[in-house]
PDB file of N, CA, C and O in Angstrom:
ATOM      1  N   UNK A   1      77.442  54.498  46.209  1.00  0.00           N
ATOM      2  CA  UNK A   1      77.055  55.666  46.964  1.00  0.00           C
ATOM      3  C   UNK A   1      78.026  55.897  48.119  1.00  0.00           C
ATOM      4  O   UNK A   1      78.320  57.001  48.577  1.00  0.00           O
ATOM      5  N   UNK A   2      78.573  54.494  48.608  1.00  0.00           N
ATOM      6  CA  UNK A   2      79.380  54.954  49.932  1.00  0.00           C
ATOM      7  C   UNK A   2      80.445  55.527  49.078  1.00  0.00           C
ATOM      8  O   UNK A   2      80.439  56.694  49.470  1.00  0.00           O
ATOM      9  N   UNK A   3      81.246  55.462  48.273  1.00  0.00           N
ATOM     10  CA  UNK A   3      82.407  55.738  47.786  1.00  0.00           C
ATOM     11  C   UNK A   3      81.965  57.675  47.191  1.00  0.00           C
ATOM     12  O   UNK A   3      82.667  57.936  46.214  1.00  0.00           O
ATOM     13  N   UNK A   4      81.613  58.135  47.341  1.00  0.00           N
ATOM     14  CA  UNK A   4      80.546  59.438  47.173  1.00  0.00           C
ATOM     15  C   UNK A   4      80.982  59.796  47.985  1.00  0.00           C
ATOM     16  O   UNK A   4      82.165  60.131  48.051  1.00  0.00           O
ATOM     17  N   UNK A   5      80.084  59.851  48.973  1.00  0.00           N
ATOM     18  CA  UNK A   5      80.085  60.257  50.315  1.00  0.00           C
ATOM     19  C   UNK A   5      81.384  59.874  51.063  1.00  0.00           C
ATOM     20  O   UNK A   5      81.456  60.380  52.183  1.00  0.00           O
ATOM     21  N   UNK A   6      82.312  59.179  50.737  1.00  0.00           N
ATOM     22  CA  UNK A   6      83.559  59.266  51.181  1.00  0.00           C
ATOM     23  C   UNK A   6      84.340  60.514  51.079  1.00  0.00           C
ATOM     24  O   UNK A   6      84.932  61.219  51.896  1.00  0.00           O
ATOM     25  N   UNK A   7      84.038  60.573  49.099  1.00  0.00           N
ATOM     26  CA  UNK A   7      85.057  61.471  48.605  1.00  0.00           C
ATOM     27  C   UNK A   7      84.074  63.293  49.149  1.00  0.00           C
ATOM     28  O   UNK A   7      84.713  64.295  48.830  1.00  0.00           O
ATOM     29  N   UNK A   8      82.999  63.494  49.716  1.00  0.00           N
ATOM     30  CA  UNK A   8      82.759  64.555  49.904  1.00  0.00           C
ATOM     31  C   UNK A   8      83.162  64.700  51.759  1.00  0.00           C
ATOM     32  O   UNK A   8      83.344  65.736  52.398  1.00  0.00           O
ATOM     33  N   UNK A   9      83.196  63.495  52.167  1.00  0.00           N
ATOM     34  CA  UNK A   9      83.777  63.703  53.785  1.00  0.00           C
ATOM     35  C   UNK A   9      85.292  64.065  53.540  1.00  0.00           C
ATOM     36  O   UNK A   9      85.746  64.912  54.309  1.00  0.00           O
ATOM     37  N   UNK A  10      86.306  63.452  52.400  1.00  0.00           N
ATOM     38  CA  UNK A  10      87.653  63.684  52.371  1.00  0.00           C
ATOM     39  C   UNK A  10      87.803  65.107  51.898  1.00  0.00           C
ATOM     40  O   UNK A  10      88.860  65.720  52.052  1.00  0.00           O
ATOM     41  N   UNK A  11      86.615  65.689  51.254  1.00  0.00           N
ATOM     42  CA  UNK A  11      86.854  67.172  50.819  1.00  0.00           C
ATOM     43  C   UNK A  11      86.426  67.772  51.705  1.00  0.00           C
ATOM     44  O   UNK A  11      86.992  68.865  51.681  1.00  0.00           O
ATOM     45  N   UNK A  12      85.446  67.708  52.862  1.00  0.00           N
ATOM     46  CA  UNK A  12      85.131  68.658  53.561  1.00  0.00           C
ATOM     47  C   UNK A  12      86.555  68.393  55.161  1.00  0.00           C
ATOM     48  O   UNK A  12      86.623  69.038  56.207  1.00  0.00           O
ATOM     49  N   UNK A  13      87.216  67.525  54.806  1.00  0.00           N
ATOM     50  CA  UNK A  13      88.361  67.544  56.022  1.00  0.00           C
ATOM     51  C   UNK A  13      89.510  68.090  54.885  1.00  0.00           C
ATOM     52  O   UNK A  13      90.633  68.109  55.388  1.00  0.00           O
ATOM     53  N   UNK A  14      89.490  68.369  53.998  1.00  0.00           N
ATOM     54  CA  UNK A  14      90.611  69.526  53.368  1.00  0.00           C
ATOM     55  C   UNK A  14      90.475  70.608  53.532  1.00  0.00           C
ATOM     56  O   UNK A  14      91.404  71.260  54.009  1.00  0.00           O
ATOM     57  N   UNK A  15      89.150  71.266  53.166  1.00  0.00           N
ATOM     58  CA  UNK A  15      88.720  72.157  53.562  1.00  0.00           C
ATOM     59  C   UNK A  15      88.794  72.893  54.938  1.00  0.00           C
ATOM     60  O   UNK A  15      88.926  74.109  55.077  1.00  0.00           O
ATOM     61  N   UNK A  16      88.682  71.920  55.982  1.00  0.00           N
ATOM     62  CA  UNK A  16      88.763  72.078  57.395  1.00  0.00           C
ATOM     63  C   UNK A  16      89.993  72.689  57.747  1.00  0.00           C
ATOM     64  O   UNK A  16      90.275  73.723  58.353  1.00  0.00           O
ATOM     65  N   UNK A  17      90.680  71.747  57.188  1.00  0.00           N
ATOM     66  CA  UNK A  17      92.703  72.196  57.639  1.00  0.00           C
ATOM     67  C   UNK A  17      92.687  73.297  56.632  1.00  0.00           C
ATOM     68  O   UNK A  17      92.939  74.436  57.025  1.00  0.00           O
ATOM     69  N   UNK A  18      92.421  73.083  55.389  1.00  0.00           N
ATOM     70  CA  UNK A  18      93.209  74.912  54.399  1.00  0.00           C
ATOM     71  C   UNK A  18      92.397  76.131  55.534  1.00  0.00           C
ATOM     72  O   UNK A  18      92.944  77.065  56.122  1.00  0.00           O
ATOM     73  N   UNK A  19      90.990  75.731  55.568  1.00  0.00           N
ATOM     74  CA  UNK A  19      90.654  77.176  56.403  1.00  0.00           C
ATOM     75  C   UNK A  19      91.050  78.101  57.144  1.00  0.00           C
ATOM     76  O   UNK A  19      90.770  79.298  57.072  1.00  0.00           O
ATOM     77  N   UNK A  20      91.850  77.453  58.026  1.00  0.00           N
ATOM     78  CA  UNK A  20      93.065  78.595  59.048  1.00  0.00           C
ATOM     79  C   UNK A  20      94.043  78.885  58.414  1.00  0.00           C
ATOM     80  O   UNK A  20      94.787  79.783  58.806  1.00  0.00           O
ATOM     81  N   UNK A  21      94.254  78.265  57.395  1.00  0.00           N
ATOM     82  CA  UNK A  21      95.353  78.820  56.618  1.00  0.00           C
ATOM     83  C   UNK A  21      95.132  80.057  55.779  1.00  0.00           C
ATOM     84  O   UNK A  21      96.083  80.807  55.557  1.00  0.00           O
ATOM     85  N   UNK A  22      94.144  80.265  55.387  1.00  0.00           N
ATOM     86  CA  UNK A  22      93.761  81.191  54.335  1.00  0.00           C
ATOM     87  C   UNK A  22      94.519  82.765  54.462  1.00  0.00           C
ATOM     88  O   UNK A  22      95.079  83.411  53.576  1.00  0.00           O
ATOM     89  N   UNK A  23      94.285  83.131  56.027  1.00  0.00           N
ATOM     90  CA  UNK A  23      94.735  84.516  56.131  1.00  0.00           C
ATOM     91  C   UNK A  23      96.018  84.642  55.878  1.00  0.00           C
ATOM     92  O   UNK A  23      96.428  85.661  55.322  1.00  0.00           O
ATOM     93  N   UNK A  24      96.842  83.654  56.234  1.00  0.00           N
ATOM     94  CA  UNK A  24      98.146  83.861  56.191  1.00  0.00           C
ATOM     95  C   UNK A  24      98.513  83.090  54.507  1.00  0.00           C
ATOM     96  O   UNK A  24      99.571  83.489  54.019  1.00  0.00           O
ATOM     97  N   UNK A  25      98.085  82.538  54.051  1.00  0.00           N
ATOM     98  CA  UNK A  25      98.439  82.016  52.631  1.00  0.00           C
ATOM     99  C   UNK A  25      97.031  82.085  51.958  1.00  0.00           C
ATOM    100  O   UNK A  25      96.117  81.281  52.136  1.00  0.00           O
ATOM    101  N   UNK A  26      97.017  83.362  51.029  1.00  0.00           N
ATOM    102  CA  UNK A  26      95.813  83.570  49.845  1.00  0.00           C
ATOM    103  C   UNK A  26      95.782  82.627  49.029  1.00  0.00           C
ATOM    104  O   UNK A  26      94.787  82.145  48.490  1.00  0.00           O
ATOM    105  N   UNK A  27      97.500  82.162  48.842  1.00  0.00           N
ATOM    106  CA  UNK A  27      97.331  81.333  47.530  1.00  0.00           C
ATOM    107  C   UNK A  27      96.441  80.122  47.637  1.00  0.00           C
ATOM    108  O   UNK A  27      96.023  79.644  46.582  1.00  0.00           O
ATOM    109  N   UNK A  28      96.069  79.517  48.888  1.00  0.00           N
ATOM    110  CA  UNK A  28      94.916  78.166  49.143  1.00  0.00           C
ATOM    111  C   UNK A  28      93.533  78.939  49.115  1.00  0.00           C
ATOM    112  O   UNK A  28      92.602  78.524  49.804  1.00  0.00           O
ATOM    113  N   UNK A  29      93.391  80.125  48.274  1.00  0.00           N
ATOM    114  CA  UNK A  29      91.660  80.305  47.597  1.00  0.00           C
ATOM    115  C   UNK A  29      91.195  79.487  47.305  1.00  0.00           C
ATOM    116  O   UNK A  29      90.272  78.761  47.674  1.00  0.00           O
ATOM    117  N   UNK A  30      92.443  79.633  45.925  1.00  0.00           N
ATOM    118  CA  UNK A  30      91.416  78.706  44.731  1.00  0.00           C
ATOM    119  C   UNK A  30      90.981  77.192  44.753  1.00  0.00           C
ATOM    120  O   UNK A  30      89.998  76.679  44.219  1.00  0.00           O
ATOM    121  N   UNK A  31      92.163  76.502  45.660  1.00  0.00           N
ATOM    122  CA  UNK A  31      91.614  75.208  46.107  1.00  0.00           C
ATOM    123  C   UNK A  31      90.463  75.262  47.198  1.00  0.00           C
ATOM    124  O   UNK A  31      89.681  74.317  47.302  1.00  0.00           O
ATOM    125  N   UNK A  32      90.386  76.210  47.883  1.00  0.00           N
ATOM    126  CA  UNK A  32      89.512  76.377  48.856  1.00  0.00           C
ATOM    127  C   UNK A  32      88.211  76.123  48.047  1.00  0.00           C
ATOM    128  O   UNK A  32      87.537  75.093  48.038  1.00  0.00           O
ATOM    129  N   UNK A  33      87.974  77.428  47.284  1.00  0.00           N
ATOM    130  CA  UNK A  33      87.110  77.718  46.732  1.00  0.00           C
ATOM    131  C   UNK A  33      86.419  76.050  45.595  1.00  0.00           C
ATOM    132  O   UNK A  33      85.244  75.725  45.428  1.00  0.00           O
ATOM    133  N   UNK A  34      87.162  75.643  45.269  1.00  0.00           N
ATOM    134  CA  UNK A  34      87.265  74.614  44.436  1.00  0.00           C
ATOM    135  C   UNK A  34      85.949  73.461  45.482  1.00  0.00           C
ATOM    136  O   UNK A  34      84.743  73.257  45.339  1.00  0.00           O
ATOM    137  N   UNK A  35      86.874  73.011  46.375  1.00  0.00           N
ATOM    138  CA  UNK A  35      86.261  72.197  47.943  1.00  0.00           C
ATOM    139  C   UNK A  35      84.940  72.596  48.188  1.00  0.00           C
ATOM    140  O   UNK A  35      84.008  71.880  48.553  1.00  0.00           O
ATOM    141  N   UNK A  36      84.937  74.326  47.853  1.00  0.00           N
ATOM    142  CA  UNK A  36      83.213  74.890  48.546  1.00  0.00           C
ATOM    143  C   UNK A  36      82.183  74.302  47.350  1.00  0.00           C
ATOM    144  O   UNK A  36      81.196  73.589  47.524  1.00  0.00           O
ATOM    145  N   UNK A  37      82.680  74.784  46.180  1.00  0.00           N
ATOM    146  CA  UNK A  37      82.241  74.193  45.293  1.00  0.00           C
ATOM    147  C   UNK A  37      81.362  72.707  45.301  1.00  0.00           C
ATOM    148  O   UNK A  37      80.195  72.322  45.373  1.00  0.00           O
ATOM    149  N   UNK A  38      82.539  72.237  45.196  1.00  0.00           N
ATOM    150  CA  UNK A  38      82.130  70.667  45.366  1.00  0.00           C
ATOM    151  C   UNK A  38      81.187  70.553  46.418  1.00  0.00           C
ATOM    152  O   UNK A  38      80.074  70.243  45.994  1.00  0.00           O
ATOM    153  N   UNK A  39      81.254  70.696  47.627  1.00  0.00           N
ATOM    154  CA  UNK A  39      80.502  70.577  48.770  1.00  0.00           C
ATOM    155  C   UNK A  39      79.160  71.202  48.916  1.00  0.00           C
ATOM    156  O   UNK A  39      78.237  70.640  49.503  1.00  0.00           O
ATOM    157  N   UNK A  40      79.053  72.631  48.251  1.00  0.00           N
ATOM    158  CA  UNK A  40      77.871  73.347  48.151  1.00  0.00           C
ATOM    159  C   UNK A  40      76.681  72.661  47.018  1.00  0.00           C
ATOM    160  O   UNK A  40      75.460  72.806  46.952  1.00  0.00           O
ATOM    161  N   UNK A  41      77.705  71.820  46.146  1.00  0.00           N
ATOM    162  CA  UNK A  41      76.691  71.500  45.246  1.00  0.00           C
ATOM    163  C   UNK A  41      76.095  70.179  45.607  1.00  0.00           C
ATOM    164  O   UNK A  41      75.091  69.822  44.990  1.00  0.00           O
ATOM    165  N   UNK A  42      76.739  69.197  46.798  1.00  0.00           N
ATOM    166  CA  UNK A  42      76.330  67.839  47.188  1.00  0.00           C
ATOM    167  C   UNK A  42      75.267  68.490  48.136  1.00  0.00           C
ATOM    168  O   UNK A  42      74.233  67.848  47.951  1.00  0.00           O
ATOM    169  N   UNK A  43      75.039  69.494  49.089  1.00  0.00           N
ATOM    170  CA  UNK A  43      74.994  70.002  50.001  1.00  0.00           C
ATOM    171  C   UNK A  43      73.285  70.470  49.164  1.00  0.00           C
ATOM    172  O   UNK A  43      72.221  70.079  49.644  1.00  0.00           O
ATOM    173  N   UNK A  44      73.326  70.922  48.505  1.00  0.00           N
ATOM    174  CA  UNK A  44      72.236  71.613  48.037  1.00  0.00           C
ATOM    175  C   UNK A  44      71.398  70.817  46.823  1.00  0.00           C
ATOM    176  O   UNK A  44      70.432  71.248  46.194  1.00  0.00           O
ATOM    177  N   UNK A  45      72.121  69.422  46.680  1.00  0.00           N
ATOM    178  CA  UNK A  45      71.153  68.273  46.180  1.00  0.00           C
ATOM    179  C   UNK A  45      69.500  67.812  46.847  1.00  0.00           C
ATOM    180  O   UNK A  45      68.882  68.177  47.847  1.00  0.00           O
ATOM    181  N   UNK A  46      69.268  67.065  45.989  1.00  0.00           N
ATOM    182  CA  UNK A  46      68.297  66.310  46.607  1.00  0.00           C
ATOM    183  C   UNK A  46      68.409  65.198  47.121  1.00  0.00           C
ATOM    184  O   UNK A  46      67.701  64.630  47.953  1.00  0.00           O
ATOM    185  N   UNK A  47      69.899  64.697  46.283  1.00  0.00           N
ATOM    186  CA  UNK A  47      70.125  62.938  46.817  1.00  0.00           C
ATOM    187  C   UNK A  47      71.345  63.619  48.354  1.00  0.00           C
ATOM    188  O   UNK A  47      72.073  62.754  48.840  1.00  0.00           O
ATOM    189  N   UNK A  48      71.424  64.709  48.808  1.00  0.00           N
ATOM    190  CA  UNK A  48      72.416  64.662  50.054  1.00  0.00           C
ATOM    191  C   UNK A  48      70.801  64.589  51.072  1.00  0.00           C
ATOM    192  O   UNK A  48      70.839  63.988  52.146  1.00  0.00           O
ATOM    193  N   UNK A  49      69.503  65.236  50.610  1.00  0.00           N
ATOM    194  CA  UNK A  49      68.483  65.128  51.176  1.00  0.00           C
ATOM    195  C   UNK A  49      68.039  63.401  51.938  1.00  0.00           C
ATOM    196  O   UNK A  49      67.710  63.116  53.089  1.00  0.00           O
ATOM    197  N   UNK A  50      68.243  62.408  50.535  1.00  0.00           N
ATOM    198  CA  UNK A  50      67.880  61.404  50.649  1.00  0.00           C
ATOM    199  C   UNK A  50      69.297  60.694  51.825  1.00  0.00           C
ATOM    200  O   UNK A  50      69.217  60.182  52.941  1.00  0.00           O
ATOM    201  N   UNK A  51      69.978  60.858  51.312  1.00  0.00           N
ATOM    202  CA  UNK A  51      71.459  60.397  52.284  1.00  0.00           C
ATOM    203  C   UNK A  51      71.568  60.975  53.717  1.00  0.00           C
ATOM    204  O   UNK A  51      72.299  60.259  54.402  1.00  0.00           O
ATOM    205  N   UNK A  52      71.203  61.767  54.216  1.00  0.00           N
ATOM    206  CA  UNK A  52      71.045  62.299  55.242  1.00  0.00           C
ATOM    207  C   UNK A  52      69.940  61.190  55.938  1.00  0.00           C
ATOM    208  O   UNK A  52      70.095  60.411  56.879  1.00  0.00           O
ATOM    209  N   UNK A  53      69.036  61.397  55.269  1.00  0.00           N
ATOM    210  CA  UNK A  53      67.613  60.478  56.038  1.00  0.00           C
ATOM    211  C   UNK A  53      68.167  58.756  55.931  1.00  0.00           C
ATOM    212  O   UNK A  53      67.799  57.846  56.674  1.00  0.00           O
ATOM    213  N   UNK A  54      68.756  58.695  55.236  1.00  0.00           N
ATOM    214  CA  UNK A  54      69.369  56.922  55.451  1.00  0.00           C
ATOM    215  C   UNK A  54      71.060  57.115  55.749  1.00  0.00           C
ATOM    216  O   UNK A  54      71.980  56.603  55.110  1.00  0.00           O
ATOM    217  N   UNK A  55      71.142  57.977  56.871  1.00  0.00           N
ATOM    218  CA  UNK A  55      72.857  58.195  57.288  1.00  0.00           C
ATOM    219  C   UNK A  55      73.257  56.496  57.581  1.00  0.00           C
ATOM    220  O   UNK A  55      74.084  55.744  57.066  1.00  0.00           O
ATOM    221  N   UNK A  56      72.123  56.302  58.785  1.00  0.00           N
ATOM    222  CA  UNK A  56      72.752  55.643  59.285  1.00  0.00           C
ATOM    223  C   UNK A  56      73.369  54.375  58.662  1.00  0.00           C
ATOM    224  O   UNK A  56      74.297  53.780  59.210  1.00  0.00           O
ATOM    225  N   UNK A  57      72.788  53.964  57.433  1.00  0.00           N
ATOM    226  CA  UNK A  57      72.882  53.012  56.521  1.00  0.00           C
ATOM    227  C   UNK A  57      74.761  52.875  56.261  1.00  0.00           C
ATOM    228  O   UNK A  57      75.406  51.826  56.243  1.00  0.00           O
ATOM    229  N   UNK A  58      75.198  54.041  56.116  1.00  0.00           N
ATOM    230  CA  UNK A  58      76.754  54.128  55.983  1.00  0.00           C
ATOM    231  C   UNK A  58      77.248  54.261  56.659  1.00  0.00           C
ATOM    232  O   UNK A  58      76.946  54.856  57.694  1.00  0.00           O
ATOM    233  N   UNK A  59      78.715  53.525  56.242  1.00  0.00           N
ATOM    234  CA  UNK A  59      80.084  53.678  57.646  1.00  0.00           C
ATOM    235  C   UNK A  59      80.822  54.642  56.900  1.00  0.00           C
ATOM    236  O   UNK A  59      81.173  54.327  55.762  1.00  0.00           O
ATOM    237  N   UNK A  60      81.112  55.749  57.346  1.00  0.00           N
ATOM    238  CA  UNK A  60      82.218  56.814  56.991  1.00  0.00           C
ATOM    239  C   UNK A  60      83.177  57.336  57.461  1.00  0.00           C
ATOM    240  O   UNK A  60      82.981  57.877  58.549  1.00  0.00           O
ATOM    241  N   UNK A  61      84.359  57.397  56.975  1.00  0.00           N
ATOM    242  CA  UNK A  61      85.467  57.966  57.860  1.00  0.00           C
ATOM    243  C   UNK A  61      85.653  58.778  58.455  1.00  0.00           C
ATOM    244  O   UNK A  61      86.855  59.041  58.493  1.00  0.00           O
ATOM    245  N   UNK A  62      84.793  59.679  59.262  1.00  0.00           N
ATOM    246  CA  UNK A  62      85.160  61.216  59.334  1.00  0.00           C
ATOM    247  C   UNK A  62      86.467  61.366  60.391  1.00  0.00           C
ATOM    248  O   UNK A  62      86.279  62.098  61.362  1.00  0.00           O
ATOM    249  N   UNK A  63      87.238  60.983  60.311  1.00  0.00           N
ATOM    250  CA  UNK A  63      88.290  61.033  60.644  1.00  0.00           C
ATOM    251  C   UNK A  63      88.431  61.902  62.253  1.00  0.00           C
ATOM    252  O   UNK A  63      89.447  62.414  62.724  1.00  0.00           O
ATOM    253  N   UNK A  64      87.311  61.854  62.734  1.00  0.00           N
ATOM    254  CA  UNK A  64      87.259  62.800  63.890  1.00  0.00           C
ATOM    255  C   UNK A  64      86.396  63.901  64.004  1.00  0.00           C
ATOM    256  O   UNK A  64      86.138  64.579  64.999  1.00  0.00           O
ATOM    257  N   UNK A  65      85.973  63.990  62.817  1.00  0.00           N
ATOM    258  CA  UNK A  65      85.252  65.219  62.001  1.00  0.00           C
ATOM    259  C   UNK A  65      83.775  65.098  62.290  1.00  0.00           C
ATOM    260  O   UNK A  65      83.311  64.036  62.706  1.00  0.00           O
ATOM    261  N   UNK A  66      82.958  66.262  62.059  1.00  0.00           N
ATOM    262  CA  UNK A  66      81.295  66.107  61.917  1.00  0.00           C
ATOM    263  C   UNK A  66      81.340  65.165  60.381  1.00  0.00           C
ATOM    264  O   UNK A  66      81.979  65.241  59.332  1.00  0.00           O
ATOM    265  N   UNK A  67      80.339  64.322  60.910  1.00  0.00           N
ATOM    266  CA  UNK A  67      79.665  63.818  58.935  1.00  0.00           C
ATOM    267  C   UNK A  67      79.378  64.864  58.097  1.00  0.00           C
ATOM    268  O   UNK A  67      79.154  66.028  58.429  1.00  0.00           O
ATOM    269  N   UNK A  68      79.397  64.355  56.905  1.00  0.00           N
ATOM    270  CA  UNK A  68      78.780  65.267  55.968  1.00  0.00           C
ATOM    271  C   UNK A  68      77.502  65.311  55.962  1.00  0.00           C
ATOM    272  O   UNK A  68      76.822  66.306  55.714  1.00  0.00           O
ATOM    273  N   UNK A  69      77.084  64.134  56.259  1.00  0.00           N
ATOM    274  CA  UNK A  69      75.318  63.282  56.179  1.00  0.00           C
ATOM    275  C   UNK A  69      74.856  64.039  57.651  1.00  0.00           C
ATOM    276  O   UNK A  69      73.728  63.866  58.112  1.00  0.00           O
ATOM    277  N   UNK A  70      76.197  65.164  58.529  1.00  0.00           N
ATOM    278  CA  UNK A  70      74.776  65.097  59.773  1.00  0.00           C
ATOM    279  C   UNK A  70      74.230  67.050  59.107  1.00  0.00           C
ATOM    280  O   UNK A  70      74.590  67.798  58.198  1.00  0.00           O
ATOM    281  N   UNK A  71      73.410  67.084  60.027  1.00  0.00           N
ATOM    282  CA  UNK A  71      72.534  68.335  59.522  1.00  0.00           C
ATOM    283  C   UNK A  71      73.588  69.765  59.563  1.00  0.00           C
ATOM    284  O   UNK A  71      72.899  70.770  59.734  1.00  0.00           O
ATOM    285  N   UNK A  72      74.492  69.954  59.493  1.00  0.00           N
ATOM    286  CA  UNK A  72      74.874  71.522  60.504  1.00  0.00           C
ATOM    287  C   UNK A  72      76.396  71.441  59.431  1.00  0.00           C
ATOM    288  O   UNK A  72      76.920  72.473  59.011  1.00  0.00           O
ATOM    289  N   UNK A  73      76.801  70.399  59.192  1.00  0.00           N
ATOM    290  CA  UNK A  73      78.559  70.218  58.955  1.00  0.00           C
ATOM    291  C   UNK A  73      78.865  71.023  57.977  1.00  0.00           C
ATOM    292  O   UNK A  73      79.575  71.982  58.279  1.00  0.00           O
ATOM    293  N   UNK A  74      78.540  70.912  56.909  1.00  0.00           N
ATOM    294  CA  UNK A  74      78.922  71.535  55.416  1.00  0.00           C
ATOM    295  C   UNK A  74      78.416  72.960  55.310  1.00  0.00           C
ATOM    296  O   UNK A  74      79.146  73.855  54.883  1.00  0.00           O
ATOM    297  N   UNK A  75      77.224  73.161  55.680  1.00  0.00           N
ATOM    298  CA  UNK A  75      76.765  74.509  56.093  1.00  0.00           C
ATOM    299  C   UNK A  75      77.654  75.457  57.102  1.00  0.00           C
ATOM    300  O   UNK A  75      77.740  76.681  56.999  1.00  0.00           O
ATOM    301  N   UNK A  76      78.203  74.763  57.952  1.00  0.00           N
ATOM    302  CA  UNK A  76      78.859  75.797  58.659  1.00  0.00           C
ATOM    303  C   UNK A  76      80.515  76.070  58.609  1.00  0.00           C
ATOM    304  O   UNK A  76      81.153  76.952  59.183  1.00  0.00           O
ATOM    305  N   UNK A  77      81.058  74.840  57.584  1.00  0.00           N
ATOM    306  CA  UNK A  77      82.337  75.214  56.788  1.00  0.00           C
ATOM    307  C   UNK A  77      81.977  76.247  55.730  1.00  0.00           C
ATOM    308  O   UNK A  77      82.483  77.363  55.612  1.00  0.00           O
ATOM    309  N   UNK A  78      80.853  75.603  54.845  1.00  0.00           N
ATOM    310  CA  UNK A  78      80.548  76.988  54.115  1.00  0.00           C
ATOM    311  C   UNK A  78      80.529  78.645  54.746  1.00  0.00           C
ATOM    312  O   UNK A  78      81.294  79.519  54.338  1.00  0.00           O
ATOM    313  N   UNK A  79      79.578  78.828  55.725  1.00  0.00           N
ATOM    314  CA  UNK A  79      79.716  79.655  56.234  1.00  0.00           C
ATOM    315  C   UNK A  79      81.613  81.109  56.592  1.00  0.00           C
ATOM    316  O   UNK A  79      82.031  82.262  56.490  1.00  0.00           O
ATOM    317  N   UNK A  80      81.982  79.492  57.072  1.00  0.00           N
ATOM    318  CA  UNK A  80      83.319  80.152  57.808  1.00  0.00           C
ATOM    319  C   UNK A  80      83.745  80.190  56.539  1.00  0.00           C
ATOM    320  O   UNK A  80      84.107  81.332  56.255  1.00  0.00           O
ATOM    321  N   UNK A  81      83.857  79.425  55.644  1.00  0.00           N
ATOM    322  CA  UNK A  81      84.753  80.106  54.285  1.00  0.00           C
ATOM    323  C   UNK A  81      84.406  81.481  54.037  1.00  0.00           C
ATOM    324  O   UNK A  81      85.206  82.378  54.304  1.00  0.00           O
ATOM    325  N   UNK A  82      83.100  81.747  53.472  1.00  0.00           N
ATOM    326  CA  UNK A  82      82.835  82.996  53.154  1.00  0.00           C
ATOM    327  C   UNK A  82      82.981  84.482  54.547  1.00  0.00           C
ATOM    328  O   UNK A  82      83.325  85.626  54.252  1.00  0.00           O
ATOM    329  N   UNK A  83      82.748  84.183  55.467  1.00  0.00           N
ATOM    330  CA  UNK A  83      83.634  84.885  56.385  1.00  0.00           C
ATOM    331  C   UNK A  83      85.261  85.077  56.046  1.00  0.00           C
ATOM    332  O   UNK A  83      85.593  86.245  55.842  1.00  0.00           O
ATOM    333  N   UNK A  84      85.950  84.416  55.991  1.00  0.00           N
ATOM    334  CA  UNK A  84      87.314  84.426  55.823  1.00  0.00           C
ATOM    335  C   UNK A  84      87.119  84.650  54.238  1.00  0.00           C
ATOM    336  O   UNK A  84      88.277  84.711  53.824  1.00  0.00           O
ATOM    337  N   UNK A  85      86.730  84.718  53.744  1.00  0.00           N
ATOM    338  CA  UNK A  85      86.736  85.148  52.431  1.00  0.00           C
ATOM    339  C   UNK A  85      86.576  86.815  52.277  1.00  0.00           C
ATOM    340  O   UNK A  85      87.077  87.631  51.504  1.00  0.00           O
ATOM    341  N   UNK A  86      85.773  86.901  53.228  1.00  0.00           N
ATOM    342  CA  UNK A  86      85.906  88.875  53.469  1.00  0.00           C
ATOM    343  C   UNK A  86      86.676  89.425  53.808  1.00  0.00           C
ATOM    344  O   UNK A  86      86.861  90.601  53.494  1.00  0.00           O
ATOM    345  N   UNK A  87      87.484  88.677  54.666  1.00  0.00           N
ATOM    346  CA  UNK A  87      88.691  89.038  55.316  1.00  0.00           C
ATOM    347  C   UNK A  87      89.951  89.486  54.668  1.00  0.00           C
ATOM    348  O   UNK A  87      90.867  90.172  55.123  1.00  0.00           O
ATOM    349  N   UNK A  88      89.807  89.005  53.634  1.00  0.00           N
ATOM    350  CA  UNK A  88      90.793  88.795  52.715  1.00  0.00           C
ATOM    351  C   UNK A  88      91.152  89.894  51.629  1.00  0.00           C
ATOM    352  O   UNK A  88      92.045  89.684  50.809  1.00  0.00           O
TER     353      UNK A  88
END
């Protein structure tokens, strides 16, 4: 499970950096889009439900970053994607 939740903290800090990029380079959509993907669907589980309520159980890299496991993080990259996605 930690190795999970690694690989969705390493996608939501890709995500983080392509995001400002988007306006000025379209071509990082489709990976964008790819990242939301992935993230919307851990995000809208039942086991990110259960992982959230036993965060503290894991050590994760967030490299500086919000967790994925805390309440607000993935929701509000989602968000800003689809904003910058109008933009476009």
């Amino acid at each position: 499970m930690q190795l999970k939740i690694q690989c969705m903290q390493d996608s939501y800090e890709k995500l983080l950096k392509i995001l400002p990029l988007l306006r000025k380079d379209p071509s990082l959509l489709t990976e964008a889009e790819q990242l939301v993907q992935q993230l919307d669907e851990f995000y809208q589980s039942s086991e990110w439900l259960d992982l959230y309520e036993r965060s503290e159980e894991f050590n994760i890299d967030t490299k500086g970053n919000y967790s994925v496991l805390s309440e607000d993080a993935i929701w509000n990259v989602l968000s800003e994607f689809d904003r910058l996605k109008s933009l476009l």
